[in-house]
C-alpha positions in Angstrom: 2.4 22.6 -16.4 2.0 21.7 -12.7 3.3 18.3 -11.7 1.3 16.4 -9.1 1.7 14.3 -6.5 -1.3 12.6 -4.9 -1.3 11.0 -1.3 -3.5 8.3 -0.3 -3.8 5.3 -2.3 -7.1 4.3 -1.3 -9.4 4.2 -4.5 -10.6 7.9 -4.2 -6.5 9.1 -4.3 -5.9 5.9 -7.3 -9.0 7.4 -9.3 -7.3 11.1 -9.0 -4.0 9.9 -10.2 -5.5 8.0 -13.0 -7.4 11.3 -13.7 -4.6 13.5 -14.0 -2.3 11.0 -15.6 -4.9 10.1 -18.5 -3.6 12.7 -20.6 0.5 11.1 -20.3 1.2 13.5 -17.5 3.6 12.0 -15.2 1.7 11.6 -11.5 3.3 9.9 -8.7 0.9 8.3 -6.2 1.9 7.9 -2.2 0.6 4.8 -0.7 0.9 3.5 2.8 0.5 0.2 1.6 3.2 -1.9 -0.2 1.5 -3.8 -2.0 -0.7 -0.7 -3.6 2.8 0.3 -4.6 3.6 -3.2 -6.2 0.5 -3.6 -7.8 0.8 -0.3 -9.7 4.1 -0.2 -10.2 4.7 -4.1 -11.4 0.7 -4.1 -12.9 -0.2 -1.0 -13.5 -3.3 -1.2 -11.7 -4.6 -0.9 -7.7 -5.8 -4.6 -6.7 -6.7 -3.7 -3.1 -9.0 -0.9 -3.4 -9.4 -0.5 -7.0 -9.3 -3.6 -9.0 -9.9 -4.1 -12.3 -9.3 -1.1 -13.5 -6.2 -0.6 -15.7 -3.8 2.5 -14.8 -1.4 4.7 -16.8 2.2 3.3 -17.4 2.8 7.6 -16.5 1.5 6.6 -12.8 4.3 5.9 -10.6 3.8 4.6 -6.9 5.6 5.0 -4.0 5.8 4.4 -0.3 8.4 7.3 0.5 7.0 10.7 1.1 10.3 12.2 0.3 9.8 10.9 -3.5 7.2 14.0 -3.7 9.6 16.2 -2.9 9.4 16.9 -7.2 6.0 17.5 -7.0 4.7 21.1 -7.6 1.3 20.5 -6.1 0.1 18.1 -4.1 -3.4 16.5 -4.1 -4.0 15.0 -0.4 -6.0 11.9 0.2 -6.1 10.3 3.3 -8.4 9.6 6.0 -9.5 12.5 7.5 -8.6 11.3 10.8 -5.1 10.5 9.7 -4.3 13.7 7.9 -2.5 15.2 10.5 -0.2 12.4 11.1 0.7 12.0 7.3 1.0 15.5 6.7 3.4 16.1 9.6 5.8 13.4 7.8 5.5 15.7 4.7 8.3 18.0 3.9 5.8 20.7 2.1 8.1 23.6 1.1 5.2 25.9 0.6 3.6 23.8 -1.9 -0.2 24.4 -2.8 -1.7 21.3 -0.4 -5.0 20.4 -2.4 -7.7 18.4 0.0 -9.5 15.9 -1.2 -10.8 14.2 1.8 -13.9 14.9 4.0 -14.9 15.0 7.2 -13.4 16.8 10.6 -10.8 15.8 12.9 -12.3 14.3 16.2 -9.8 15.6 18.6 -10.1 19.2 17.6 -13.0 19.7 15.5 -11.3 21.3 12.7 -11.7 21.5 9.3 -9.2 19.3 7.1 -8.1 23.1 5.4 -7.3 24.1 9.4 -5.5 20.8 10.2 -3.3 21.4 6.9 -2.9 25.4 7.9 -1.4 24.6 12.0 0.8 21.8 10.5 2.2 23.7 6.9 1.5 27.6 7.7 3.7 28.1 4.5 1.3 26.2 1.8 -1.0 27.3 0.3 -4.8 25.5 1.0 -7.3 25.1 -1.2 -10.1 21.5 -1.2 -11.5 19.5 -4.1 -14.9 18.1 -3.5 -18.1 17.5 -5.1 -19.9 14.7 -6.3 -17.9 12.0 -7.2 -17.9 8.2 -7.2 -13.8 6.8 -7.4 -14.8 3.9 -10.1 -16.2 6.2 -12.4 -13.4 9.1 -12.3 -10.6 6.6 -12.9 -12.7 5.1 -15.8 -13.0 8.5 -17.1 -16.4 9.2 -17.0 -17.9 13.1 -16.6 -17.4 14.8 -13.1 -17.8 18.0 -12.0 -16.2 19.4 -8.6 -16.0 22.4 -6.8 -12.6 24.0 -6.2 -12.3 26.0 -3.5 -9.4 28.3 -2.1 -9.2 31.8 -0.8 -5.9 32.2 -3.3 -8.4 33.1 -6.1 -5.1 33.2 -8.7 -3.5 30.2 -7.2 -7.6 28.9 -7.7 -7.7 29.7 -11.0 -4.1 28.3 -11.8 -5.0 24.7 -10.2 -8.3 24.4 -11.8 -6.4 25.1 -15.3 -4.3 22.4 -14.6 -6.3 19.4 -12.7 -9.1 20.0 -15.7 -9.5 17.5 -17.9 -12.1 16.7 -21.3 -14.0 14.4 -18.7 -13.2 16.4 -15.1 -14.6 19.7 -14.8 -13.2 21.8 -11.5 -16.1 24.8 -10.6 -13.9 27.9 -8.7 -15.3 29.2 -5.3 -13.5 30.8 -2.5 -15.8 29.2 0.0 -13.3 26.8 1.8 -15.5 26.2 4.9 -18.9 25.9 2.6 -16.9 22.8 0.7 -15.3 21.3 3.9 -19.1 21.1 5.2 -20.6 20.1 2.5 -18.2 16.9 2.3 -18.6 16.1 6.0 -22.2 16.5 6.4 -23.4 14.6 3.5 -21.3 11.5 4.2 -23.2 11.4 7.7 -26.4 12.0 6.0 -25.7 9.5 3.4 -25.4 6.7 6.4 -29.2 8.1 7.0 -30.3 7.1 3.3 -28.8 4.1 3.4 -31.0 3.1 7.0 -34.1 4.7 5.2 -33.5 1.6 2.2 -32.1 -0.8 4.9 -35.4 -0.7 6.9 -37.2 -0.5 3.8 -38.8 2.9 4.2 -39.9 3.7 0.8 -38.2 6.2 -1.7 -40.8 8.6 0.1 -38.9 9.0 3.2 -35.5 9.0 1.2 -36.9 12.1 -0.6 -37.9 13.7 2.8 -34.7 12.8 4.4 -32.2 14.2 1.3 -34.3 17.7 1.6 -34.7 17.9 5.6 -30.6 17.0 6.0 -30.0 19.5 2.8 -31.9 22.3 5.8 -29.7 20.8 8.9 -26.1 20.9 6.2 -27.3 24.7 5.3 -28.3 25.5 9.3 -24.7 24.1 10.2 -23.0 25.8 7.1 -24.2 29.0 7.8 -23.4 28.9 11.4 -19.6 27.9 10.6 -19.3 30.9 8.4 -20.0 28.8 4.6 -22.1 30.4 2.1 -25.3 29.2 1.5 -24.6 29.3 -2.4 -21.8 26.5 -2.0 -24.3 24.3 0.2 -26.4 24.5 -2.4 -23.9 23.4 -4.8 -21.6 20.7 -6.0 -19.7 20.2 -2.9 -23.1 20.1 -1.4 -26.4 19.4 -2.7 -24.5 17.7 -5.2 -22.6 15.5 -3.5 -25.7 14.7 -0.8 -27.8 13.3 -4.1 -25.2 11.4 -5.0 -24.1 9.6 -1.6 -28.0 8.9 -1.1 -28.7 7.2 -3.7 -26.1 4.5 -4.8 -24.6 1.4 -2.5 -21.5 2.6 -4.4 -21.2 4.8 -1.5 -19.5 3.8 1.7 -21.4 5.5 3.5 -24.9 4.5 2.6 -23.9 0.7 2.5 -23.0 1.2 5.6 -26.6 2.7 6.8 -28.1 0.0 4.9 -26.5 -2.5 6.6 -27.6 -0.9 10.1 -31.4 -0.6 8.2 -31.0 -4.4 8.2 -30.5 -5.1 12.0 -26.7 -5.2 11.8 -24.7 -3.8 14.4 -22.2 -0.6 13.6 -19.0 -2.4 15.1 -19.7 -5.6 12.5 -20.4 -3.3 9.3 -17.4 -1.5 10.5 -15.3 -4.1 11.3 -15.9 -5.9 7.8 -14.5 -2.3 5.7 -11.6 -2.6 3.6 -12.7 1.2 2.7 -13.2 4.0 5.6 -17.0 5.5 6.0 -15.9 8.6 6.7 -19.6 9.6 8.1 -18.9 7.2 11.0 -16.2 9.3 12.6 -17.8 12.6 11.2 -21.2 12.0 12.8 -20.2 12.4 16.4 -17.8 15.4 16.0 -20.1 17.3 13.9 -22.9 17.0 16.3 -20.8 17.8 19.5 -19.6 21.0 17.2 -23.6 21.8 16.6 -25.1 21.2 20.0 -22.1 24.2 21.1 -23.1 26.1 18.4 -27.1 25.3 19.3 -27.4 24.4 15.7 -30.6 21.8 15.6 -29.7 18.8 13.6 -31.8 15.8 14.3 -30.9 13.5 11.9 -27.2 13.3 12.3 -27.9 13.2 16.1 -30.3 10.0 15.3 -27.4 8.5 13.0 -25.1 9.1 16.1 -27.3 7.0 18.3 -27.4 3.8 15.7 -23.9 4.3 15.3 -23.4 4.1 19.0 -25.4 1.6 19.9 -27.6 3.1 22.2 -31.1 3.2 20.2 -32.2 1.3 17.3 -33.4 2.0 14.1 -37.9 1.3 15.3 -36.5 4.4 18.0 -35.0 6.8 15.9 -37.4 6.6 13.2 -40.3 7.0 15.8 -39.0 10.2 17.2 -38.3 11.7 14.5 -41.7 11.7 12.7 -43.0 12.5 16.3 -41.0 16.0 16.6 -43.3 19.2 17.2 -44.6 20.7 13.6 -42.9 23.3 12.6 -42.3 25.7 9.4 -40.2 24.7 6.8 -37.0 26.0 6.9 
């Protein structure tokens, strides 16, 4: 049986810990934050970004990254734009490096499976992502994810292992088409949540969920995903989810800039990270070089910076020429 280590102790890492210690399985949970490690250590339970929730007594925390150094596997869970820097502090050993977070690193563009590759060429890469609220996997209700490495045994081996009776891991070999997926929808998600913010009508949602579904797939395709995985857990999936529920960062956050509110406030006020705020810009600059047409996250780019308001970008986009669906 595989032993895990999880990094991050943000609510998503906290709820895939509990998850994989639900069974008695010793998990040992990295956390930059000492008091994440106090609280689950001394109360069994993760008052800062998961409270209320009681933890396994077979989930350890820790604040040493050496501590892992037991761990067969490791599931990371950081903030995409911090990955490199916590990875880089990791003594890997060719362990299978598991990622669970989304989005693309601003500096370089890349993938979170590219960042891993340049900084542990020795592990093994594969990304867990679908659609999944943290509150709900840590209180062990049904999930379904995609699991996705080009190591189809090593694939097959994890999913045996992370499954659980309430957490069901779907194999693909599509890295890229799951990396998208989670980066795309979190930006389009910040798009749902203006659409309910402005009060738009569940109309315009609709429209919104299947026109960003075409601009994820147009992007997708052009970064080498299949359009099978798009159109799956990691993405479909995970876009319905994000758009519908304030219990995603993301879309409170484009709910609050529905509601006049200013990005740098709503931003500001986050004990959480919305990933789609730093995802937005680098996956548009990444489109426009690959002349890959993606309105809406260039509009959600524009509220996020300031520079036009929500009256603007709702105005041009229902004025762009007709065209076929596609």
């Amino acid at each position: 049986m595989t032993s895990f280590g999880v990094i991050g102790g943000g609510a998503w890492g906290t709820a895939l810990a509990q998850m994989l210690a639900s069974e008695g399985a010793p998990v040992l949970l990295w956390a930059r934050e000492t008091e994440v490690v106090e609280s689950v250590n001394t109360h069994h339970e993760n008052t800062l970004f998961l409270r209320g929730l009681a933890l396994s007594p077979t989930l350890r925390a820790t604040s040493d990254l050496g501590d892992l150094d037991a761990c067969d596997a490791l599931l990371v869970v950081t903030p995409a734009q911090h990955m490199r820097s916590v990875l880089a502090g990791l003594d890997a050993r060719g362990r299978p490096l598991i990622l669970c977070s989304k989005g693309m690193e601003a500096k370089t563009r890349l993938l979170m499976s590219d960042v891993a590759a340049e900084v542990h060429r020795d592990s093994p890469i594969a990304v867990l992502s679908g659609p999944t609220f943290a509150h709900e996997v840590a209180a062990g209700l049904p999930a379904a994810v995609t699991l996705a490495s080009a190591d189809e045994p090593l694939g097959r081996r994890l999913a045996k292992d992370i499954a659980r009776p309430a957490f069901r891991p779907y194999l693909s070999s599509d890295v890229i088409g799951a990396e998208i997926g989670g980066a795309v929808k979190n930006v389009l998600a910040i798009a749902c949540g203006v659409v309910d913010g402005a009060g738009l009508g569940q109309n315009a949602r609709a429209a919104l969920i299947s026109r960003g579904f075409a601009e994820m797939t147009r992007f997708g395709l052009a970064k080498g995903a299949h359009a099978e995985t798009l159109a799956g857990l990691a993405g479909l999936g995970d876009l319905v989810l994000t758009c519908s529920s304030t219990s995603s960062r993301n879309f409170s956050l484009g709910k609050g800039l529905g509601e006049g509110r200013s990005a740098k406030e709503l931003l500001a006020d986050r004990n959480t990270v919305a990933e789609g705020a730093h995802s937005a810009p680098v996956v548009l600059a990444a489109a426009r070089e690959m002349r890959v047409d993606m309105p809406i996250v260039a509009a959600v780019g524009e509220l996020l910076a300031g520079t036009r308001d929500v009256r603007e970008v709702v105005r041009d986009l229902l004025a762009r020429p007709l065209k076929s669906e596609r």
